[in-house]
Kinemage of the C-alpha trace (Angstrom):
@kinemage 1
@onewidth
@group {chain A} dominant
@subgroup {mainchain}
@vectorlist {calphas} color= white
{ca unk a 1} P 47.713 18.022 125.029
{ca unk a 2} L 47.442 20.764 127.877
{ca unk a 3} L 48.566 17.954 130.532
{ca unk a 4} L 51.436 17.686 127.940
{ca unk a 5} L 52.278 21.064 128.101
{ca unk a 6} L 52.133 21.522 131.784
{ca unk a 7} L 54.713 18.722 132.019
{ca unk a 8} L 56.843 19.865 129.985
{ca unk a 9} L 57.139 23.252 131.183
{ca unk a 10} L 56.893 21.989 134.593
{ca unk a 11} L 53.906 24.347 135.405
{ca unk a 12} L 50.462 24.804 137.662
{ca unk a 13} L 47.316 24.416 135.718
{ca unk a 14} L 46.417 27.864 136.035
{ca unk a 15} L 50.228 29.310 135.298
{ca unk a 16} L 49.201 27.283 131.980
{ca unk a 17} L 46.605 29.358 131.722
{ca unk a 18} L 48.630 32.273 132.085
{ca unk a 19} L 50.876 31.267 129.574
{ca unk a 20} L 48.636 30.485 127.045
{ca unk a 21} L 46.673 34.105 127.405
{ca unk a 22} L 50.326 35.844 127.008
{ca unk a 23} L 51.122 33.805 123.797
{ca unk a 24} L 47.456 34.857 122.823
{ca unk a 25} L 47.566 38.589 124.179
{ca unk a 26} L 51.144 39.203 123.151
{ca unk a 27} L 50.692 37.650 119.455
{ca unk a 28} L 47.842 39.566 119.096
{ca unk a 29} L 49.110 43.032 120.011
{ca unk a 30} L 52.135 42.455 118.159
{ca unk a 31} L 49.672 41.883 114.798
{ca unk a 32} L 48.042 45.027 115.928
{ca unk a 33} L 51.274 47.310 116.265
{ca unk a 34} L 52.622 45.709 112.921
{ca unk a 35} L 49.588 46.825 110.818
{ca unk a 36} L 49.665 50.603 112.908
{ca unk a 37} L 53.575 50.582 112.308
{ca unk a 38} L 52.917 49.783 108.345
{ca unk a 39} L 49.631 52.325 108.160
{ca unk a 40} L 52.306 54.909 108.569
{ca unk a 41} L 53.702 54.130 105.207
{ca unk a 42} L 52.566 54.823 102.054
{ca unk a 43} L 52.897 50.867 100.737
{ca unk a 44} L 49.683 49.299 99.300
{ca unk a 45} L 48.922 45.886 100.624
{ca unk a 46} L 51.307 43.953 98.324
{ca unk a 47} L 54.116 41.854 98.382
{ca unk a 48} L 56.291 44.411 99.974
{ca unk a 49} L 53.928 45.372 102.582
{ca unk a 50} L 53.442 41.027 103.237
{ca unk a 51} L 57.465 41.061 103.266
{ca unk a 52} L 57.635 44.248 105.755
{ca unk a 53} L 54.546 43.100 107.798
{ca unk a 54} L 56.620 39.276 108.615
{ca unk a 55} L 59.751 41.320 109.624
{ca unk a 56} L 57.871 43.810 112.162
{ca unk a 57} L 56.096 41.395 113.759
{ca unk a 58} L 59.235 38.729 114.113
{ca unk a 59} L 60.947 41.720 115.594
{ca unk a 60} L 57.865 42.627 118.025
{ca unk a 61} L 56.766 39.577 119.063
{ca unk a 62} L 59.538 38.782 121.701
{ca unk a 63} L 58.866 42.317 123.210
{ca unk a 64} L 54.569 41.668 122.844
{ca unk a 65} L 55.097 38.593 125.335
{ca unk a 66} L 57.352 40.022 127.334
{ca unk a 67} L 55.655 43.019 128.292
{ca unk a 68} L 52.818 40.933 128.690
{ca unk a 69} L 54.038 38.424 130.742
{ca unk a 70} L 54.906 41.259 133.830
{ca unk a 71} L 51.513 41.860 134.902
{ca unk a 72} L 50.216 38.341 133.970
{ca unk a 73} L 53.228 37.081 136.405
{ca unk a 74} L 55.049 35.058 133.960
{ca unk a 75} L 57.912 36.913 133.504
{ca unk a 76} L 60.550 34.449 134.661
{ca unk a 77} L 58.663 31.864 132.681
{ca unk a 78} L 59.576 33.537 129.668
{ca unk a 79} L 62.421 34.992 130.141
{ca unk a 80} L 64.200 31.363 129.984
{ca unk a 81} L 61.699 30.534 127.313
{ca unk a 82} L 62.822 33.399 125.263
{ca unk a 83} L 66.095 32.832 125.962
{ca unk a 84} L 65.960 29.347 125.059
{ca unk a 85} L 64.701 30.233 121.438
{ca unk a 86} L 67.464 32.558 120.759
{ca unk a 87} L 70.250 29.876 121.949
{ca unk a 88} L 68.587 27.456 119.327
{ca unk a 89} L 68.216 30.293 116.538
{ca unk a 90} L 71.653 31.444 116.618
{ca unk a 91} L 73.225 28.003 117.097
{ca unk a 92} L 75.437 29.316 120.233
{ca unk a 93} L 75.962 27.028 123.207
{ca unk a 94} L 76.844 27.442 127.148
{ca unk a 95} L 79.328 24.199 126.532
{ca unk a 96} L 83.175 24.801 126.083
{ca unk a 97} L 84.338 22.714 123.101
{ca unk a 98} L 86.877 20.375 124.380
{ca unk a 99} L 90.382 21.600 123.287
């Protein structure tokens, strides 16, 4: 699966590595900051706070790996990979439609 990966992404075993301990670090802090951000509010642990919680973190998350990524060195790496997701999220293209 990792040889997978590393072919895909077109990547040196250990900038796998890299990229693998961002997604973990970055995911990770961004769970952190989301449950600090909500302990500032004065919402039980409910179905609001669940709702709140998904939105925070989808919100922090790109900003978690990025940040992370500078002194990991994998920046560049994902940049374009972060820029990738938002081209397929919001469904725009590079292309010109023919006319």
């Amino acid at each position: 699966m990792l040889k997978k990966l590393q072919s895909k992404w077109g990547v040196s075993a250990l900038q796998l590595l890299l990229i693998i301990a961002t997604f973990a670090v970055g995911g990770s802090l961004c769970g952190y900051a989301g449950r600090k951000i909500l302990a500032l509010t004065p919402l039980d642990k409910g179905l609001l706070w669940v709702i709140l919680y998904v939105i925070i973190v989808t919100i922090l998350w790109p900003v978690a790996v990025i940040l992370v990524s500078i002194p990991l060195g994998q920046f560049k790496f994902f940049k374009n990979y972060l820029h990738k997701m938002f081209t397929k999220i919001s469904g725009s293209s590079k292309k010109q439609q023919p006319q």
